[in-house]
N, C-alpha and C positions, 0 to 999 in steps of 0.2 A: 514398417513392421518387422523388417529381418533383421537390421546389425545397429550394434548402438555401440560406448565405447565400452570397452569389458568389464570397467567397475560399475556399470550399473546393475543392478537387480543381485548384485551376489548375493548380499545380504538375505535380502527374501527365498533366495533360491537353496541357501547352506540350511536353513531351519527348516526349513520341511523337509528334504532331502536326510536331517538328521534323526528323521522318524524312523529311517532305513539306514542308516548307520553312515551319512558320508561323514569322508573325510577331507579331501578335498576338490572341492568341484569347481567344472570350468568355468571361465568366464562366462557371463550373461551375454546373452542378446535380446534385443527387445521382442515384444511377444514369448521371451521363456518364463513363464511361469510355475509356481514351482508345483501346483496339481499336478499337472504333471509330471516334473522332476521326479518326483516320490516313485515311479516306476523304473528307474534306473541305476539304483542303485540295492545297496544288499540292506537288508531287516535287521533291525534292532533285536528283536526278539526272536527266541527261538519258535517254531513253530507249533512245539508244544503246550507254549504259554500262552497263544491268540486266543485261548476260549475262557480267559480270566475273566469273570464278570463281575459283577457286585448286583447278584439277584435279592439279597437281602436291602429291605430299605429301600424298594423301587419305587418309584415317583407312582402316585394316584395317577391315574388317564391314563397311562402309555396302555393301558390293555382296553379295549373299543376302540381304537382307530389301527389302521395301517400296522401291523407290525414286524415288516418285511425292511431291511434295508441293503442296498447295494452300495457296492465301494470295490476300489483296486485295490488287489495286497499281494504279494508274494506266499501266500501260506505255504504251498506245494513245490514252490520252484524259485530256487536264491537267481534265476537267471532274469525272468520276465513278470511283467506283472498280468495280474489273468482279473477279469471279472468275478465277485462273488455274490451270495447272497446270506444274509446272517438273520436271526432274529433278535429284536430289540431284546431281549433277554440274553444277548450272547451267545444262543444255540442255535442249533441245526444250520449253520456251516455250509453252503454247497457254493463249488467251485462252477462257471460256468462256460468260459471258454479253456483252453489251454491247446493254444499255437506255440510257435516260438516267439509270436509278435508279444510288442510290450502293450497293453489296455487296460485303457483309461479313460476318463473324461466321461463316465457314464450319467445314464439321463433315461428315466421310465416314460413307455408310452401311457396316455392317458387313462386306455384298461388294464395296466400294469403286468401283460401280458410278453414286452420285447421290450428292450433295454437298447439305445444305442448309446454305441461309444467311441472311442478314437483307438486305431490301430497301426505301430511304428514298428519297425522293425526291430527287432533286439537290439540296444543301445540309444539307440535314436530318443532322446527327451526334450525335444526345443522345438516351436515353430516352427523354424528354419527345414529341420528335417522332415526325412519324408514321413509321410500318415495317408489313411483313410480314415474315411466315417461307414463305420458299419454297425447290422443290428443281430441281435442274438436274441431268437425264441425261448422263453425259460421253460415251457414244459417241455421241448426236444430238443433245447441246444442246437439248433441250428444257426446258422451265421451268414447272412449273406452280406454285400458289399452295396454299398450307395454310391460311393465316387470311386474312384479307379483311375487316378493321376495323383498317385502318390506325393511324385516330383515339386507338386506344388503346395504342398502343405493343407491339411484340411484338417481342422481340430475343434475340440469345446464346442461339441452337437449340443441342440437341444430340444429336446418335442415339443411341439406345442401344444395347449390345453384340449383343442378339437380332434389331434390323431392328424389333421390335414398334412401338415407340413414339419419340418425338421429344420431350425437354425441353427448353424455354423458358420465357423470363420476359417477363411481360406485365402492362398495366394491367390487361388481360381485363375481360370482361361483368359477372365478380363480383366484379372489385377485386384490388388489386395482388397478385405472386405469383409462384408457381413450375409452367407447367403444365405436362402431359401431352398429346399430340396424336397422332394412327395417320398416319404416311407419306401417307394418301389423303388425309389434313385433316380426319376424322374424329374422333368420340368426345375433342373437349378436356376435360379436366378438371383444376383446380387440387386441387393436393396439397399446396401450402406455402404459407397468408396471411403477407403481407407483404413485405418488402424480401428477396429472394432472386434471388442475378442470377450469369449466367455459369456454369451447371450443368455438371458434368462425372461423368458415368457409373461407377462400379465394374465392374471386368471382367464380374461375375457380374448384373450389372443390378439388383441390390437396393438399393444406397447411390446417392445424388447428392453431390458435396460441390461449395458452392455461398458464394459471397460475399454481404456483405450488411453496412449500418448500421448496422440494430438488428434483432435477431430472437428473441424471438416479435414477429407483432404489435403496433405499441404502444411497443415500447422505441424506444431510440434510442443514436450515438453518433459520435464524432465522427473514428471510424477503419473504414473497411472490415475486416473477419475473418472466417475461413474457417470455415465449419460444414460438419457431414455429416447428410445426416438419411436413414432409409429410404424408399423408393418410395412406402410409402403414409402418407407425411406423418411416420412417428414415429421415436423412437429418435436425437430430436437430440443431438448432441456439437458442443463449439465445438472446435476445432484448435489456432488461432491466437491467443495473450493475449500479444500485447506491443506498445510503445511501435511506432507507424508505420499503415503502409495493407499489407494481405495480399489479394490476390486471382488472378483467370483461373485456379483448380485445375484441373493435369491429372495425373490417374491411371495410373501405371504400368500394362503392359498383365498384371504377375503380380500385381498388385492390393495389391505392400505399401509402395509409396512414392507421395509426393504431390510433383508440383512446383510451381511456384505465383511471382507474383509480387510482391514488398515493398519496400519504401520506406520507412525509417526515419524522415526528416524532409523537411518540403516540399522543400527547397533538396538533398538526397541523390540520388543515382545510384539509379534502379532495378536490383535486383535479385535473379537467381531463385536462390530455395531450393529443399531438399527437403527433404523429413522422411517419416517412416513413416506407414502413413494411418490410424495412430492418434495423430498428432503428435507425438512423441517425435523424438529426435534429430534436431534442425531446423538446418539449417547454409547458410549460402550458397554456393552451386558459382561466381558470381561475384564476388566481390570482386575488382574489377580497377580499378584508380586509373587510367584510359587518359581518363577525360571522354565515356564512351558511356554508356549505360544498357541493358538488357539485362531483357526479359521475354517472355511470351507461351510459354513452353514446351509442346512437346506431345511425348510417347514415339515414338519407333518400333516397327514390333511385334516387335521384340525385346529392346526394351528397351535396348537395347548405346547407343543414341544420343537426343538432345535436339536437336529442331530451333526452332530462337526466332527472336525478334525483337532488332537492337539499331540503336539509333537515338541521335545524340550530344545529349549534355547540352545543349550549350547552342546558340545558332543561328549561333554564329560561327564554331564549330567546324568544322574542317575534314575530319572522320573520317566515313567512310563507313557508312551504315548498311546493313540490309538484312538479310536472311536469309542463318541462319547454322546449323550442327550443329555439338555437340560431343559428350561424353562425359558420362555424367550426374554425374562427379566435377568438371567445368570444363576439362580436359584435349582436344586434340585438336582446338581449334575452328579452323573452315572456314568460308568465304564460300561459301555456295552461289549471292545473285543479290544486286545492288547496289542492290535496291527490295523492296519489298514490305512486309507485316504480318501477321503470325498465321499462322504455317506452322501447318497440322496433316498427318499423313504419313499418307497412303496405306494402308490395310489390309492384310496378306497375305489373298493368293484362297484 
């Protein structure tokens, strides 16, 4: 999970990172991803521009469900990335943490009350470096901390449906993995050795489906792909066997589609699929020849909408990235803010 050889993952890691204006970034190491990436570097846009919406010609449904979503952005601070909260309409704006750490990799409790997410030190955007998982109170902004051995890498939290427990992926005390953690910071236990990263819940909290190198322990490969395995470690399935990079699964909230983001060839346009989450009928809802790239999916809870990420191909390009919804066909897409990275939507109370 630490070092690979430096030309892999550039690719993936230069297009999102050009959300935020890079220019040239370091080599890859395996487990850097570039959700996180997008916190380290400087903003495309000014930050007078993030409240750009397109309120006119809003998709039917987005108003009845959830209309709350979180994401990392720099709006207030060209240094660090901070936790926000916006409304699907692109307004009301509120900032949530603001350390000097960089935060990211956010993920809503089941009563859409605390948010956890991953916390690096200013600069720091790789695996490799140090992080915690910590959670932030939305109605007082408070922040308390889950792990507290930075040293070892702990990133891409994720709540589970029931409130119980919180998966993450970490070097951890017993070596690389997929662990288990209680809200209070409590009771860590790994459940999956090896390269497992960016965990994403089953409705019913039994399954994880999770990216990764090479998995079992041991193996290895030279494409990220998506696996499912149960809670307690077993009943792996691979999803994803083809030509490119498959990762960040997110789970329908009726628990029978998976969306997810792919990359065909270094130099291709990311983009998000679905398929059923038994992997079957696997299709791209973006094939759009526009020079943007387009990932990070998360459901609404009703499923009706897709709120992502899209960020332009290349750094010359003149196309606006940012946070976006559409339809989980590709139909219906809306800007919702002219910045940010990794929308995930708000729960129903």
């Amino acid at each position: 999970m630490r070092f690979v050889q430096p030309s892999r993952r550039v690719g993936l890691l230069c297009v999102v990172v050009l959300l935020w204006g890079c220019a040239n970034p370091a080599p890859s190491a395996k487990g850097t991803r570039s959700a996180d990436e997008a916190s380290s570097v400087s903003p495309s846009t000014n930050p007078s521009a993030t409240a750009q919406v397109v309120a006119q010609n809003r998709s039917p449904g987005l108003d009845g469900s959830a209309n709350t979503i979180a994401f990392s952005g720099r709006l207030d601070s060209p240094d660090n990335g901070d936790i926000y909260t916006v409304g699907v309409d692109g307004r009301n704006v509120r900032r949530l943490t603001s350390s000097p750490a960089n935060e990211y990799s956010q993920s809503w409790s089941p009563d859409g009350q605390q948010i956890v997410f991953r916390s690096a030190p200013s600069g720091e955007a790789s695996e490799q470096g140090p992080s915690d998982i910590a959670v932030v109170t939305v109605a007082d902004l408070k922040v308390a901390f889950l792990t507290h051995d930075a040293q070892l890498g702990n990133w891409s939290p994720a709540w589970s449906p029931t409130g119980e427990w919180i998966a993450y992926s970490s070097g951890g005390p017993n070596g690389d993995g997929l662990y288990l953690i209680r809200p209070d910071g409590s009771d860590a236990r790994r459940i999956v050795e090896g390269d497992a990263e960016y965990p994403a819940w089953s409705p019913d909290g039994r399954r994880l489906a999770f990216m990764s190198l090479g998995f079992p322990a041991g193996s290895s490969s030279d494409a990220y792909e998506i696996y499912v395995v149960g809670v307690d470690g077993g009943h792996l399935q691979r999803l994803t066997n083809l030509t490119g990079e498959d990762g960040w699964p997110a789970w329908s909230r009726d628990g029978t589609r998976i969306a997810y983001t792919r990359r065909t060839t270094e130099r291709a346009e990311d983009k998000i699929h679905v398929m059923t989450a038994a992997g079957q009928d696997d299709h791209a809802v973006t094939d759009i020849k526009d020079g943007m790239s387009y990932g990070y999916p998360n459901w609404s809870p009703n499923d009706l909408f897709l709120a992502f990420s899209a960020y332009p191909q290349t750094e010359s390009s003149t196309a606006v990235g940012g946070i976006f919804v559409m339809r989980p066909d590709g139909s219906g897409r809306l800007m919702v803010l002219a910045d940010g990275v990794g929308p995930v939507w708000q729960p129903l109370p």
